[in-house]
C-alpha positions as CSV (number, residue, x, y, z in Angstrom):
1,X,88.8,13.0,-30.3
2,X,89.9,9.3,-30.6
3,X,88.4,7.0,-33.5
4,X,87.9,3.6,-33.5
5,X,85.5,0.9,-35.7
6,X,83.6,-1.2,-34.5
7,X,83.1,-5.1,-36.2
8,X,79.6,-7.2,-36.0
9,X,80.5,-9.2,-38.7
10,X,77.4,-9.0,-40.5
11,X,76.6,-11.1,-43.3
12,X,73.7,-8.8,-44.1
13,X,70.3,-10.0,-45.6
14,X,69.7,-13.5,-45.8
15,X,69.5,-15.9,-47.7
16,X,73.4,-14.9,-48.3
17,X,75.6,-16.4,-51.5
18,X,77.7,-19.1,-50.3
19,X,80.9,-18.8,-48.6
20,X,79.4,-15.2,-47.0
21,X,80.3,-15.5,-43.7
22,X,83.8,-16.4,-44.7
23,X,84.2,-14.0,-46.8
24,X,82.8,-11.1,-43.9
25,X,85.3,-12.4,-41.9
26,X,88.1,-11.7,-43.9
27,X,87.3,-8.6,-45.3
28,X,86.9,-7.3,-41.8
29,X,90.0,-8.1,-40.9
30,X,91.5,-7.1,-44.2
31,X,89.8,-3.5,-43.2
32,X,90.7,-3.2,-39.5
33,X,94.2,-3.6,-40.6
34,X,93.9,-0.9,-42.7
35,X,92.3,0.7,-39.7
36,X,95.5,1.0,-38.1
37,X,96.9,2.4,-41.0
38,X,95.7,5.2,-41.6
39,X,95.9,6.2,-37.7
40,X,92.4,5.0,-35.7
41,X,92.9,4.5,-32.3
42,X,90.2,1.5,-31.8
43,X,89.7,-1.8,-33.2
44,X,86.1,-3.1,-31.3
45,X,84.3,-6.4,-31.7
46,X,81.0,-7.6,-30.5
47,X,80.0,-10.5,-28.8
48,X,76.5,-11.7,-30.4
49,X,74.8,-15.5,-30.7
50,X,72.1,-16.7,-33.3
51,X,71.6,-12.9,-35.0
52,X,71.1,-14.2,-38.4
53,X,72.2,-11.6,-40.9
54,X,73.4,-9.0,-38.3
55,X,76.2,-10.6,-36.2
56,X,78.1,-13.4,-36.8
57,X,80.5,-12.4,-34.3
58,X,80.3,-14.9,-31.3
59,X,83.5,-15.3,-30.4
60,X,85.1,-12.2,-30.4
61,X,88.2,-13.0,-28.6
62,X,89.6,-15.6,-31.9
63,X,88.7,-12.1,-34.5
64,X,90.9,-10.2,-31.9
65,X,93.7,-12.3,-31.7
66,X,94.1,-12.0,-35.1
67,X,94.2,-9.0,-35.6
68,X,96.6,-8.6,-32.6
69,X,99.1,-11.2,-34.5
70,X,98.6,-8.3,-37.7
71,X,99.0,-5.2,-35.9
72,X,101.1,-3.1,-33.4
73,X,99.3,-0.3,-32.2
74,X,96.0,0.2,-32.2
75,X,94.2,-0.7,-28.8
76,X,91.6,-3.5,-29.1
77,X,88.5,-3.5,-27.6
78,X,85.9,-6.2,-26.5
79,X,82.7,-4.4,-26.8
80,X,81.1,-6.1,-25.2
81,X,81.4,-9.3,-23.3
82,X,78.3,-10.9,-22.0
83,X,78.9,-11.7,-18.3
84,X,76.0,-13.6,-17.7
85,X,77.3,-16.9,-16.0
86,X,76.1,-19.2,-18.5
87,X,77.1,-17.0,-21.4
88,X,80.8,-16.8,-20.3
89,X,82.0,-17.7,-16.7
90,X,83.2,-15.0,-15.1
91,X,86.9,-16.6,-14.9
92,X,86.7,-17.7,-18.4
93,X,86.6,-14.3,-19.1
94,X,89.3,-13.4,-17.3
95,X,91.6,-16.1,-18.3
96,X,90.7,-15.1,-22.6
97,X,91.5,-11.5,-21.8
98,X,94.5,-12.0,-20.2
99,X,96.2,-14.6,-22.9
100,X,95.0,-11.6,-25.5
101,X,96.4,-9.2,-23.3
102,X,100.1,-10.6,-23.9
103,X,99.1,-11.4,-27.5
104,X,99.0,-7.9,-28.1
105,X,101.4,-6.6,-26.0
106,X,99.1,-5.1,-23.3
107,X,96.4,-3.1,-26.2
108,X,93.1,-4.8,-24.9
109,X,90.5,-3.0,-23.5
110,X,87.9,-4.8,-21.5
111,X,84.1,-3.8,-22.2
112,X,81.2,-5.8,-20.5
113,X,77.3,-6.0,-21.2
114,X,74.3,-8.1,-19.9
115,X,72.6,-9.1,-23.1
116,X,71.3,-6.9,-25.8
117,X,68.3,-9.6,-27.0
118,X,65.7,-11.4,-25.8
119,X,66.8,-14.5,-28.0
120,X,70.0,-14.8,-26.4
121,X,69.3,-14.9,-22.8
122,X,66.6,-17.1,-23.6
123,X,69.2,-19.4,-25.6
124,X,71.7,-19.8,-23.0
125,X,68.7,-20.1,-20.0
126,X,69.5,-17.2,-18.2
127,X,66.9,-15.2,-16.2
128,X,66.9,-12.0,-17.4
129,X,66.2,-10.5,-13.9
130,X,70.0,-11.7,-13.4
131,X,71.8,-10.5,-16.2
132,X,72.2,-6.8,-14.4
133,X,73.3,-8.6,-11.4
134,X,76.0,-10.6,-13.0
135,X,77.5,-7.8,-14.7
136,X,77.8,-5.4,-12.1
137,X,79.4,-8.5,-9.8
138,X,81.8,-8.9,-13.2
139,X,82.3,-5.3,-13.3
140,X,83.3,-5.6,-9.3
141,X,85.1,-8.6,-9.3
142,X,86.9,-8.8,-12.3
143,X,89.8,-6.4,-11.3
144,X,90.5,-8.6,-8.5
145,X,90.5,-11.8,-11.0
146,X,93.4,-10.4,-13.0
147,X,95.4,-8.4,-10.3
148,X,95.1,-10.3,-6.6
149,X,97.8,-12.7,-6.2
150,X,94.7,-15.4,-5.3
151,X,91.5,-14.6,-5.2
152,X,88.1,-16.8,-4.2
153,X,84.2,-16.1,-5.1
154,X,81.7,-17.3,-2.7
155,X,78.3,-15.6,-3.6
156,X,75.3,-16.1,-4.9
157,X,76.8,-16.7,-8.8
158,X,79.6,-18.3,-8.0
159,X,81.7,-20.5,-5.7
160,X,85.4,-21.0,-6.5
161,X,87.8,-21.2,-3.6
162,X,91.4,-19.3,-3.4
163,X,93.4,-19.8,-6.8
164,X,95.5,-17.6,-8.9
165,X,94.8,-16.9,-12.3
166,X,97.4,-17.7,-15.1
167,X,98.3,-16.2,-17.6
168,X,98.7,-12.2,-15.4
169,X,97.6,-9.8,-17.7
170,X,100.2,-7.4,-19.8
171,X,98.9,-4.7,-18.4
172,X,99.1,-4.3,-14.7
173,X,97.2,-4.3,-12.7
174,X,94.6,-5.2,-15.1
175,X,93.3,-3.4,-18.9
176,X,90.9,-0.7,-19.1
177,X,87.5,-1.6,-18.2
178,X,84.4,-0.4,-20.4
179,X,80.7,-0.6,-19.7
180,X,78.0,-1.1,-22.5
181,X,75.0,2.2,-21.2
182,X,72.0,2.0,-22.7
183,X,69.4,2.7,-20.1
184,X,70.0,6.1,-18.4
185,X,71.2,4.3,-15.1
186,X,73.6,2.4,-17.2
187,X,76.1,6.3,-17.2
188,X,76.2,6.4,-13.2
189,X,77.1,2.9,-12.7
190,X,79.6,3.0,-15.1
191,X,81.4,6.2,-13.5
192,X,81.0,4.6,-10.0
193,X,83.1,1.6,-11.3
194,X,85.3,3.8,-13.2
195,X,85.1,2.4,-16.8
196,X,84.6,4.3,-19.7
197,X,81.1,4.4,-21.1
198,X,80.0,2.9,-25.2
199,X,77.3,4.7,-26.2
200,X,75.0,3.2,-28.9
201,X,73.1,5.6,-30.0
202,X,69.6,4.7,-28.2
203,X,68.8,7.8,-27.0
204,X,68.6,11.5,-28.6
205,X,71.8,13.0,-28.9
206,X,70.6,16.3,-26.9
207,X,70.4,13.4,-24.2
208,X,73.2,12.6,-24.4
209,X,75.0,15.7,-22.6
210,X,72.9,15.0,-19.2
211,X,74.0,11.4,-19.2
212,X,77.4,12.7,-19.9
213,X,77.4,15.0,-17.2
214,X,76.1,12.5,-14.6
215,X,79.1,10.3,-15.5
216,X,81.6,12.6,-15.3
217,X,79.9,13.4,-12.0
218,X,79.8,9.8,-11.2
219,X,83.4,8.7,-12.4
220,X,85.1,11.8,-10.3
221,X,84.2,9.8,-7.5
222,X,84.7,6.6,-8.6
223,X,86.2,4.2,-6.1
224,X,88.7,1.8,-8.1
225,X,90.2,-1.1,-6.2
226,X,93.7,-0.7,-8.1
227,X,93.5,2.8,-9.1
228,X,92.7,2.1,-12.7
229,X,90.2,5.3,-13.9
230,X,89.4,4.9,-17.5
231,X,87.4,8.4,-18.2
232,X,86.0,8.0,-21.9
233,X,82.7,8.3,-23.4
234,X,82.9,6.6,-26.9
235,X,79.6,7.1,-29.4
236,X,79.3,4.2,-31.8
237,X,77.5,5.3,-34.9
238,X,76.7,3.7,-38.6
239,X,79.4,5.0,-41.2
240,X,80.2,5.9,-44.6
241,X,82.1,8.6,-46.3
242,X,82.2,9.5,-49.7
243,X,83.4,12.4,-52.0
244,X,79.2,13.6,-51.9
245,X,76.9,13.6,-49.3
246,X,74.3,11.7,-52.2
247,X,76.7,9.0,-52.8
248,X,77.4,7.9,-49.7
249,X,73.2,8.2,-48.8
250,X,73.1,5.4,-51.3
251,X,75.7,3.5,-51.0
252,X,75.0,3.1,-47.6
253,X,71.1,2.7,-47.5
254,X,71.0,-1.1,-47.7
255,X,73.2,-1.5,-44.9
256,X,72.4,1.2,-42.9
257,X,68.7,0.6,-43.1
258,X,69.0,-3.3,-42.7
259,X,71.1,-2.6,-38.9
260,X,68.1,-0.2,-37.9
261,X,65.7,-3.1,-39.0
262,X,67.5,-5.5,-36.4
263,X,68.1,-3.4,-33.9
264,X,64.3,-2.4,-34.0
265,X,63.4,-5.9,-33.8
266,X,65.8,-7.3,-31.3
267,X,64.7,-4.3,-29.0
268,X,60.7,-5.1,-29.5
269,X,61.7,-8.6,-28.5
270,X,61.7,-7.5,-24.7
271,X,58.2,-5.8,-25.2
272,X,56.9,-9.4,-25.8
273,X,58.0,-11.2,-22.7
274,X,57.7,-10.5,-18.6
275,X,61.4,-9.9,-18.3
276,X,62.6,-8.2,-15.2
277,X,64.9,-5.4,-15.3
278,X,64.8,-4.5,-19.5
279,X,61.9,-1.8,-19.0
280,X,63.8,1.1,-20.9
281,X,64.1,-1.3,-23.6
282,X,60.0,-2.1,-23.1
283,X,60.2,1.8,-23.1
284,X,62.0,2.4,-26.6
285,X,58.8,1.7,-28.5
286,X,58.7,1.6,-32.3
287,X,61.7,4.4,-32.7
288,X,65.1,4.7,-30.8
289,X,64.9,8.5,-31.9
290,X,62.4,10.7,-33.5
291,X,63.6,11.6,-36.6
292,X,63.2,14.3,-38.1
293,X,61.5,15.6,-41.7
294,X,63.4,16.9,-44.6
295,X,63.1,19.6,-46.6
296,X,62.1,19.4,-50.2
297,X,65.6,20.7,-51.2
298,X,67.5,17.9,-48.3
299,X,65.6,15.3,-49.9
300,X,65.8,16.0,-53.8
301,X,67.3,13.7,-56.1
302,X,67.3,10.8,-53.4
303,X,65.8,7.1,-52.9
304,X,63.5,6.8,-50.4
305,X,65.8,4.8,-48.5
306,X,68.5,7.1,-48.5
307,X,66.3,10.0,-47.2
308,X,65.8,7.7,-44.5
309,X,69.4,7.8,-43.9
310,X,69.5,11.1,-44.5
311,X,66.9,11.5,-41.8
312,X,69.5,9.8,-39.5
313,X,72.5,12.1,-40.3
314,X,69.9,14.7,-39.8
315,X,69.3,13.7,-36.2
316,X,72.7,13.4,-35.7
317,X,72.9,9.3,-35.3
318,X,75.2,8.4,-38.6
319,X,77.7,9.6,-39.7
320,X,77.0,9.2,-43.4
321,X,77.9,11.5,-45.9
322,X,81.0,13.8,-47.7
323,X,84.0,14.3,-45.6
324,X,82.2,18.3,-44.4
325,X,79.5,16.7,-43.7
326,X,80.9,14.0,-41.5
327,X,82.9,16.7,-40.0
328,X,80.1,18.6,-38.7
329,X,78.5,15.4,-37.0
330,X,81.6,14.8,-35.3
331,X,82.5,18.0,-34.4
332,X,78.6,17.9,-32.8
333,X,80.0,15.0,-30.4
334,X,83.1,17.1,-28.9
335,X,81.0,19.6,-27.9
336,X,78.9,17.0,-26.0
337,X,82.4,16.0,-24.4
338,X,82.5,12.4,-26.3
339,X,86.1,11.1,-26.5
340,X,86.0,8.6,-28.9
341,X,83.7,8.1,-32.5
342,X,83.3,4.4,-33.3
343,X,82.2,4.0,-36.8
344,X,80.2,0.9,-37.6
345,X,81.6,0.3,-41.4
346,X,81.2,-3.5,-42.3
347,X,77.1,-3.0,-43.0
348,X,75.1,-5.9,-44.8
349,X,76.5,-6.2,-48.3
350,X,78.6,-3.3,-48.3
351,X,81.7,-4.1,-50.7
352,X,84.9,-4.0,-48.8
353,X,86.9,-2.0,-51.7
354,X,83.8,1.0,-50.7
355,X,84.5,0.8,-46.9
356,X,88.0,0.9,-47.0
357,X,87.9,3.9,-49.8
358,X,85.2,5.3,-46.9
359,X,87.9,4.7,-44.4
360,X,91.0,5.9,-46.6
361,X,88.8,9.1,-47.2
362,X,87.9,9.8,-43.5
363,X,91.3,9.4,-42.5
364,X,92.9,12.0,-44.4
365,X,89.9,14.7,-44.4
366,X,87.8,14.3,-41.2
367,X,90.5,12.9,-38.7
368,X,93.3,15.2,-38.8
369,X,90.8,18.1,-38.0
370,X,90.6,16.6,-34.5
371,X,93.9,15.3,-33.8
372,X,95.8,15.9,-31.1
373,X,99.3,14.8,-30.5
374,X,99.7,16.4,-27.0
375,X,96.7,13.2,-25.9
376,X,98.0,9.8,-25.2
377,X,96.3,6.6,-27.3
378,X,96.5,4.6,-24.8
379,X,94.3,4.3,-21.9
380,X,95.1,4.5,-17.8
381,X,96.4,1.2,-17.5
382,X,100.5,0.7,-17.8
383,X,102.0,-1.8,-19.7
384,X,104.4,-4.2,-17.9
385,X,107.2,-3.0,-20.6
């Protein structure tokens, strides 16, 4: 099992003190930095726009080339870029990755999406019918982008005659490719263009074995256009880890329960317009996943709120909790066959001197109980060097 976190820079709640978003920024770097530390294997960043209180991460690519001047080793990982044309041409894209490619010496993994919220398609003018179009053609034409010696679009997105792309990536022929799956189709298409799959929890996790096995299914076959196969299922999931399973309920309970609040909304956002092509998320309803009811004994001596959590931790979507108990959760994922845990740990108003003791305390008691050294860190895609 690899482990990575995952940053949406979120300012949390508003209205925020002044100087908040500064101040998240900072302190998220200040903790993937750590990250690398104590031995993770991941540093991810969101692209969102306008998500007021949840993200205020819209241009990934500056966060991640700072924490590419800070580091040397852990892999970094866009997750996701938005490759609808308006959002980010499509050799925009490539040109961004590539310079942080060299920047960080060839540690960039490249994950792609088609817009999570109604609010953001809307913002930029994209039809939503498109945005599965556009990233598959991304998805397709990308590799090509970053390795051909000159390549040319003509289709219905785009037009741009021969030219060569400068900078080449570090990585050659090009980085490790990832695909945002939500929707159940999302794990075929993924293994078809062999890129890894990130999971965000929208489904129940006793799901989340047949959508693994279709993948795997899927990505045996894959056919790649430079022979880059990047076989990993990563499972991003709301974190915090403390000495007691109680403590870390309500320390987390804010944040955790603020993200949930979002995500609910941003999802219902779909079930009020006559977008094409975002029925599962029509589909979700109220709830991502049932949760379940706690005993009297599970739920004594908490808030309400953090039974809520616990209700989570319960259904096996956060990873919240002591050190045995976050053991067991992740433990639960490699025997679904998930290679990678991404902890979400910068949540809402969540001091950063309790999510790096979170981290510092995951690192040495959860982490080393899946380690092994015989598995590479990085990914399918050589360096140059």
């Amino acid at each position: 099992m690899k482990f990575g976190t995952l940053v949406e820079l979120m300012p949390g709640r508003p209205p925020w003190p002044e100087g908040r978003e500064i101040q998240v920024y900072h302190e998220a770097l200040d903790q993937v930095l750590l990250t690398e530390q104590l031995g993770f294997d991941y540093a991810w960043a969101v692209e969102h726009h306008f998500l007021t209180g949840y993200s205020s991460c819209s241009a990934p690519e500056c966060f991640l080339s700072a924490v590419a001047a800070r580091t040397s080793r852990i892999r970094l990982g866009h997750g996701v870029v938005q490759l609808s044309k308006q959002m980010n041409h499509i050799v925009r894209v490539a040109e961004r990755a590539a310079a942080l490619d060299i920047l960080s010496n060839g540690r960039l993994d490249v994950g792609t999406g088609r817009g999570f919220t109604a609010d953001e398609v809307a913002a930029f003018g994209v039809d939503p019918a498109t945005t599965r179009p556009m990233q598959l053609h991304g998805m397709k034409n990308l590799p090509h982008i970053w390795a051909a010696d000159q390549f040319e679009l003509d289709d219905e997105f785009y037009k741009v005659t021969p030219h060569t792309l400068h900078p080449k990536c570090y990585q050659r022929p090009h980085p490790p490719l990832w695909m945002a799956a939500t929707s159940p189709q999302s794990w075929e298409l993924a293994g078809g263009f062999g890129a890894g799959v990130l999971s965000f929890g929208f489904s129940p996790p006793d799901e989340l074995q047949g959508h693994i096995a279709t993948y795997r299914a899927a990505i045996a076959n894959a056919k790649t256009p430079y022979g880059v196969v990047n076989d990993q299922v990563a499972f991003a999931t709301p974190f915090l880890c403390a000495e007691t399973d109680q403590e870390a309920l309500e320390a987390a309970a804010e944040g955790v329960l603020w993200w949930v609040e979002c995500a609910l909304a941003y999802v219902g956002q779909w079930s009020q317009t006559e977008a094409k092509g975002y029925e599962f998320y029509k589909a979700l309803g109220k709830d991502f996943v049932p949760m379940p009811d706690l005993t009297e004994e599970e739920a004594a001596g908490l808030s309400p709120q953090a039974q809520t959590v616990k209700k989570g931790v319960k259904a096996g979507i956060f990873c919240v909790g002591s050190p045995e108990t976050c053991a067991k959760l992740v433990q639960r994922y490699v025997d679904f066959d998930v290679d990678q845990m991404i902890l979400v740990a910068q949540l809402g108003y969540l001091s950063n001197d309790v999510i790096k003791n979170s981290m510092r305390l995951f690192a040495d008691e959860v982490m080393p109980r899946f380690s092994d050294a015989s598995q590479p860190v990085q990914t399918s895609a050589a360096a140059l060097h």
